[in-house]
C-alpha positions in Angstrom: 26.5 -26.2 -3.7 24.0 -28.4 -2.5 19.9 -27.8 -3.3 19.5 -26.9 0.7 22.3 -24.5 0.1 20.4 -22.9 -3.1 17.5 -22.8 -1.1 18.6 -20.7 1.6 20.7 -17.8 -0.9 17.2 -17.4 -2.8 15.1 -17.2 0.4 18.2 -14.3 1.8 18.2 -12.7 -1.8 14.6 -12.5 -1.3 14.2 -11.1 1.8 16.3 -8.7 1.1 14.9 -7.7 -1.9 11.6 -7.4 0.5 13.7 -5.0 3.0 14.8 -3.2 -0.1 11.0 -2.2 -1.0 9.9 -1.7 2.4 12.5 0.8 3.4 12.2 3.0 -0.2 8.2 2.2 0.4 8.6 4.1 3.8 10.8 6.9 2.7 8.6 7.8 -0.5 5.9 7.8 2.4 7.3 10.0 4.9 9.6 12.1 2.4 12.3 12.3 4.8 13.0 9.6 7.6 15.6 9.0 9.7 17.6 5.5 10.2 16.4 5.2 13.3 12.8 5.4 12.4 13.4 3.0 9.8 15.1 0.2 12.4 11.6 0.5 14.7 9.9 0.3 12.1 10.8 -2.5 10.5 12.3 -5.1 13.4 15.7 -4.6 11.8 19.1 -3.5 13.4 20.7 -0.4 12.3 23.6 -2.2 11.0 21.4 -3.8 8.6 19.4 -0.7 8.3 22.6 0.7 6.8 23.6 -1.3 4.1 19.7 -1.4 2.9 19.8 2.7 2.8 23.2 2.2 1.4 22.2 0.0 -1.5 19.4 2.2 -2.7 21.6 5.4 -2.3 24.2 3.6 -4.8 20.9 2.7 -7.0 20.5 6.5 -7.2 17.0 5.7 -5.9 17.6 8.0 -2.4 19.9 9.9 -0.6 21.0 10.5 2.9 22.0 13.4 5.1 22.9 14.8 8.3 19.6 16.6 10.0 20.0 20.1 11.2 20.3 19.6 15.1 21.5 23.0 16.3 21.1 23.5 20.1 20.0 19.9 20.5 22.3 17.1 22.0 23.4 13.9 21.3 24.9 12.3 18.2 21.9 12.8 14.7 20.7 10.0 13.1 21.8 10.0 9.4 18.3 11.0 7.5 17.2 9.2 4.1 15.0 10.8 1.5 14.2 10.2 -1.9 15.5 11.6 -5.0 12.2 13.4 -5.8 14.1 15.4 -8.8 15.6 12.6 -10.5 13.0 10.1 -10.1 9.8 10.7 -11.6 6.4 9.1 -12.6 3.6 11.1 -14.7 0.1 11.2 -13.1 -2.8 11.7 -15.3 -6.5 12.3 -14.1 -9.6 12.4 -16.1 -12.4 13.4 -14.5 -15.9 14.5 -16.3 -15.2 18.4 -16.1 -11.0 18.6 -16.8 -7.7 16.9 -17.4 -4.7 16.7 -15.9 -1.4 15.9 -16.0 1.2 16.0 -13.7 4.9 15.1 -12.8 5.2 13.8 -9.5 8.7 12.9 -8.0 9.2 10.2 -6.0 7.9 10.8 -2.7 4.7 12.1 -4.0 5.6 15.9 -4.6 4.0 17.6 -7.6 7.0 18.9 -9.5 4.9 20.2 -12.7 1.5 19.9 -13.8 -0.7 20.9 -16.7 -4.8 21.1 -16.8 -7.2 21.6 -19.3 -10.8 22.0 -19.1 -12.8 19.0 -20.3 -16.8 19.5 -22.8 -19.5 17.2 -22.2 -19.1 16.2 -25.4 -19.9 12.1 -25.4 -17.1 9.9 -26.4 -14.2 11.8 -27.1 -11.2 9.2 -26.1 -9.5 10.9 -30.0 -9.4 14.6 -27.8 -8.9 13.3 -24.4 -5.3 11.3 -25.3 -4.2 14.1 -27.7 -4.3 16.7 -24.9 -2.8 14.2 -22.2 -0.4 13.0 -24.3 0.9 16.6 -25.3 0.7 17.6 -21.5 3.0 14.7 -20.6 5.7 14.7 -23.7 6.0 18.6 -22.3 6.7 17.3 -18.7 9.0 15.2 -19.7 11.2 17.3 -21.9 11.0 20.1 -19.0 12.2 17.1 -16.7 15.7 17.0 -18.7 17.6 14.3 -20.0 19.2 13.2 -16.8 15.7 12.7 -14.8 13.9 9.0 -15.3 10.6 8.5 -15.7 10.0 4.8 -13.7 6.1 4.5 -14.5 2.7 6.1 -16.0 -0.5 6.2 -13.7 -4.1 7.5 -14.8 -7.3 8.0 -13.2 -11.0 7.3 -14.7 -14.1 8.5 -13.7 -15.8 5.0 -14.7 -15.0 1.3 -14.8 -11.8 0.0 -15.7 -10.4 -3.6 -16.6 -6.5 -2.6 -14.5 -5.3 -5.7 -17.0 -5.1 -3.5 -20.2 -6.1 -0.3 -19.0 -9.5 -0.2 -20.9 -12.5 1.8 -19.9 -15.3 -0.8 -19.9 -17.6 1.9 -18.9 -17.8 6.0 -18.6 -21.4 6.6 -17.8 -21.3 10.1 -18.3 -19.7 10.7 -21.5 -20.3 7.0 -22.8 -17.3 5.4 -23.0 -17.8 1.6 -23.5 -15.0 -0.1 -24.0 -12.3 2.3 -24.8 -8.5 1.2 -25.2 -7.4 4.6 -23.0 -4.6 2.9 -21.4 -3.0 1.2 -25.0 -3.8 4.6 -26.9 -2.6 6.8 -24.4 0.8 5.0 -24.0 1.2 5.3 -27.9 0.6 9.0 -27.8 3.5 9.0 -25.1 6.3 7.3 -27.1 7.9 6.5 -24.0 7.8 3.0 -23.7 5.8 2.0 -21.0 2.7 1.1 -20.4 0.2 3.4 -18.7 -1.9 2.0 -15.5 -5.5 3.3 -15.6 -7.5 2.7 -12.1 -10.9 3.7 -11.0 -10.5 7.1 -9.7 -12.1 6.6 -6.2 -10.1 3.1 -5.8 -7.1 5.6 -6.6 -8.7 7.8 -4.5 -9.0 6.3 -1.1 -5.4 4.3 -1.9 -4.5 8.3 -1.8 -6.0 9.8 1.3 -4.3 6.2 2.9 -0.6 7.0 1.9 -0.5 10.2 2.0 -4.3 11.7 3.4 -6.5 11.9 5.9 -6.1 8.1 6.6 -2.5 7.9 6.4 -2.4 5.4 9.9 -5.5 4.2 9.5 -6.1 0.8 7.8 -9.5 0.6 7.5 -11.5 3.6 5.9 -14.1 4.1 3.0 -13.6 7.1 0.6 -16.4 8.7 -1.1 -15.8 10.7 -4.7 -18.6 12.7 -5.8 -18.0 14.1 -9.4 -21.0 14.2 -11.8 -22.3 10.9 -10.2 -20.2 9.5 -6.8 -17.5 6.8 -6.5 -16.1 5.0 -3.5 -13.2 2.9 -2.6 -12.5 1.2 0.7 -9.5 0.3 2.1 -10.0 -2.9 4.3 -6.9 -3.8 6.5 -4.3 -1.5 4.5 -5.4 -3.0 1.1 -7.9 -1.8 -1.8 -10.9 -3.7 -2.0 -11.7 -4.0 -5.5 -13.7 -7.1 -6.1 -12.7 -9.9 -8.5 -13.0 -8.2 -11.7 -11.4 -4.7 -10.0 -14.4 -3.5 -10.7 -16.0 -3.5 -6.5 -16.9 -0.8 -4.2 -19.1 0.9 -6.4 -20.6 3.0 -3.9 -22.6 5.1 -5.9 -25.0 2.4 -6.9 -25.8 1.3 -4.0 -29.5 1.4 -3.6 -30.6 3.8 -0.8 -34.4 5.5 -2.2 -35.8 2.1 -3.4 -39.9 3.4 -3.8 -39.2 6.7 -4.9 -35.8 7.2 -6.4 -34.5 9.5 -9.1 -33.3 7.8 -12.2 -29.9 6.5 -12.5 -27.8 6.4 -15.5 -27.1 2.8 -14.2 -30.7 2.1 -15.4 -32.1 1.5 -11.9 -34.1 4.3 -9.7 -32.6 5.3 -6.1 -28.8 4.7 -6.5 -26.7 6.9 -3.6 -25.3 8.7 -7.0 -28.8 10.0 -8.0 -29.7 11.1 -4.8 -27.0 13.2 -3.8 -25.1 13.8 -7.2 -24.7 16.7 -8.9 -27.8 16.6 -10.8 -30.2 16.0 -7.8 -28.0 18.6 -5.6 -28.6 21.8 -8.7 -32.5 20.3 -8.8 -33.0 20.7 -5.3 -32.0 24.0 -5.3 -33.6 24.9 -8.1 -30.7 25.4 -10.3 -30.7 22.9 -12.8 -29.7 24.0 -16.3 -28.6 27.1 -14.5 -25.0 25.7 -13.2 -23.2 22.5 -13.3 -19.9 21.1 -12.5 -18.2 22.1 -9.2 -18.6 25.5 -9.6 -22.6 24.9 -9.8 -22.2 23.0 -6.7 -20.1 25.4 -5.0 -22.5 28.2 -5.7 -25.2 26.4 -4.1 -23.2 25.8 -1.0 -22.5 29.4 -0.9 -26.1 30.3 -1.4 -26.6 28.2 2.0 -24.1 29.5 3.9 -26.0 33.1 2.8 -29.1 31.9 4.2 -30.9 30.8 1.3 -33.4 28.5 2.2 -33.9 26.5 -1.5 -30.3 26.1 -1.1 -29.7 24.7 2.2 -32.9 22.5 1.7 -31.3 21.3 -1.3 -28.9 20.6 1.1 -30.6 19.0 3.6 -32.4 16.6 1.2 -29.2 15.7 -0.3 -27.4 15.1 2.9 -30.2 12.6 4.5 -29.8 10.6 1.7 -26.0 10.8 1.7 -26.4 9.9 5.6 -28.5 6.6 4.8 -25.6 5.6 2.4 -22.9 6.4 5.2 -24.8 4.6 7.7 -25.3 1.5 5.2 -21.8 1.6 5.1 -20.2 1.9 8.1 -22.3 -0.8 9.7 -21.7 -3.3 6.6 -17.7 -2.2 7.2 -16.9 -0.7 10.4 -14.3 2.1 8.8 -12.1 4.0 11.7 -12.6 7.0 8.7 -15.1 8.2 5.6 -13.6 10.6 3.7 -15.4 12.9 1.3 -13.5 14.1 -1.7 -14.7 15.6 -5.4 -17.9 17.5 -5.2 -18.6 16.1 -2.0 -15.9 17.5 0.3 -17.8 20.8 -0.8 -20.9 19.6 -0.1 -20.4 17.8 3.2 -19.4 20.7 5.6 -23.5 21.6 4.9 -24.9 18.6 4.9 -22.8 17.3 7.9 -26.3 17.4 10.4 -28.5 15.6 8.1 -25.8 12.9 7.4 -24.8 13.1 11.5 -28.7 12.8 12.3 -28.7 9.4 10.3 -25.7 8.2 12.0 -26.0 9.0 15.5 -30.1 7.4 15.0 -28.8 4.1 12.7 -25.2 3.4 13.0 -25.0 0.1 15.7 -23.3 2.2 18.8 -20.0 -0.7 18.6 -19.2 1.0 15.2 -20.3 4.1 15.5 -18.0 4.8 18.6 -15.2 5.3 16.8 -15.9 6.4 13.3 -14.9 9.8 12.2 -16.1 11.3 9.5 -13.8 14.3 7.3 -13.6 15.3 3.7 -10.2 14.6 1.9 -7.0 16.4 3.1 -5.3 16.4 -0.2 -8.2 18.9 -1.8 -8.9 18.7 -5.2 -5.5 16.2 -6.2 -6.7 13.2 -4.2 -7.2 11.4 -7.5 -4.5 12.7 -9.1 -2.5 11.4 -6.1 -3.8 8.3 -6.2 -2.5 7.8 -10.2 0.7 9.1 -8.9 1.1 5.8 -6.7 0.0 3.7 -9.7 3.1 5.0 -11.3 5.3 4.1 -8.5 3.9 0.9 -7.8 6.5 -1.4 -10.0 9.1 0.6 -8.6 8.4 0.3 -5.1 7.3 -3.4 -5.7 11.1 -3.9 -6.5 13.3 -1.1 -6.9 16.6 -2.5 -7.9 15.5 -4.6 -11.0 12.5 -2.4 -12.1 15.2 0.4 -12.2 18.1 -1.7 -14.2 15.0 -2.6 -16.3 14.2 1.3 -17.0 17.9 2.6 -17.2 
């Protein structure tokens, strides 16, 4: 076999490895797709289209069926959908308040889940991978020897370094440096690593796949928990700096004479203006309520009429709205999604934050934008972990599979 020869198998093998990917990418998207569907999609005939669905149905990695098409003519187009039961990755999320942990099959349904209410008790990485870990050895005995667990995802409310799944920084409980990743794996005992993202970076990749931006390819998402997180998604892909440690929204500078405090150490950061603590202040409430129940009391207090309330309100949504407006001029997003505390808060403060657009976006970007908290509710995070866990298999589903079996 000559070298040209060689050349040409690898560059076939690896297209098709790429096909491979693409069409189990699409069906863990859509949950169901037809053949059809798949051949627009992707340029290919449906000859080729076959063997691809063909190969991965063999793998065990989907399976195909006939659609119901009573009363409608013409000859069905075979359908292809994953197998969610089999198939499986665990989805952790760690946010300031709770913790949980869920199996998620492929194709991005929550088969089980587990949750656990989180103290505001400083570093406590000892109690946060002993509940995880218990949550996720109990999903995976409930799962049953026959299903497959093909990857671990988690998301952090703080900074993480994706190489080794370390928390370099939790500002609100005051994690610095904290192997979750590496401890959490060992409290497992499966085998595998665990991936640990950002949770608004896991976030916005969430509400793309699977959310309010699922065709849109350029959109910011917004994650307000104690403090607020962003991630942006810039031509179908995360944007997360060269350290994966980018798009840190809530720091951006928006009250630079005046500002509240920031844990950050500066004054003015989007996060102390419209956070949780400025949002309970406001209103009056502070030391009264916290957490998203505080915050959704005060939105309920302004919907009532209460004037501290929707003031607090007000006050929290301008400054929101000078954040947005930085934003979307600096990016030109088709979407901003809220999610977190905010997709409570925004419905009230949507004429401040409108008021700042309408009077600062440039008219080319603002044309277009639409603003709209997250569809996926209070999981978007938790979603987002869910793809980390996928991500090897969808990468490349044959070999990551033989790896795993």
């Amino acid at each position: 076999m000559t070298a040209t020869t060689t050349a040409g198998a690898r560059t076939q093998e690896q297209l098709r490895q790429r096909n491979l990917s693409e069409v189990l990418r699409r069906v863990h998207k859509e949950g169901a797709v037809s053949r059809a569907a798949l051949s627009r999609w992707m340029g290919l005939n449906r000859s080729t289209i076959m063997d691809l669905t063909a190969e991965l149905a063999a793998a065990g990695l989907v399976r195909e069926g006939v659609p119901d098409r009573r009363g409608r003519a013409g000859r069905p187009s075979i359908v292809v959908m994953p197998e969610q039961e089999s198939l499986y990755g665990l989805a952790f999320d760690v946010a300031v308040d709770r913790l949980i942990a869920a199996r998620v099959g492929l194709g991005g349904r929550v088969l089980a889940r587990r949750e656990a209410v989180r103290a505001r008790a400083g570093v406590d990485l000892e109690d946060v991978v002993g509940v995880l870990a218990a949550f996720g050895r109990e999903l995976v005995a409930e799962a049953g020897p026959d299903a497959l667990c093909v990857g671990i995802g988690a998301s952090y409310c703080g900074l993480i370094r994706r190489a080794d799944g370390t928390v370099r920084y939790g500002p609100h409980l005051g994690w610095v440096d904290q192997a979750f990743g590496p401890e959490l794996a060992a409290g497992l005992g499966l085998g595998l690593p665990v991936e640990v993202g950002n949770e608004a970076h896991l976030g916005a990749v969430a509400e793309h796949v699977r959310g309010a931006g699922r065709d849109v390819d350029n959109l910011i998402y917004l994650h307000g928990d104690v403090g607020v997180g962003g991630g942006i998604i810039v031509g179908g892909r995360l944007l997360d700096g060269d350290g994966g440690y980018g798009c840190e929204l809530g720091h951006m500078l928006v009250n630079p004479f005046d500002g509240r405090p920031c844990l950050c150490g500066s004054r003015g950061c989007l996060e102390a203006e419209v956070g949780e603590e400025a949002l309970l202040g406001y209103a009056g409430r502070a030391g009264e309520l916290f957490g998203r129940e505080g915050i959704r009391a005060v939105v309920a207090l302004a919907a009532t009429g209460d004037a501290r309330a929707q003031d607090a309100l007000d006050r929290v949504g301008d400054w929101l709205g000078v954040g947005i407006v930085n934003l979307i001029n600096l990016f030109n997003p088709a979407l901003v999604v809220f999610g977190g505390m905010l997709r409570d808060v925004y419905p009230g403060a949507a004429p401040r934050v409108r008021e700042r657009v309408d009077a600062h976006v440039l008219p080319v970007s603002r044309e277009r934008v639409r603003l709209a908290v997250t569809a996926l509710g209070d999981d978007t995070t938790l979603a987002g972990a869910a793809e980390l866990a996928f991500a090897n298999l969808l990468e490349n589903p044959l070999d990551t599979l033989a790896a795993l079996r």
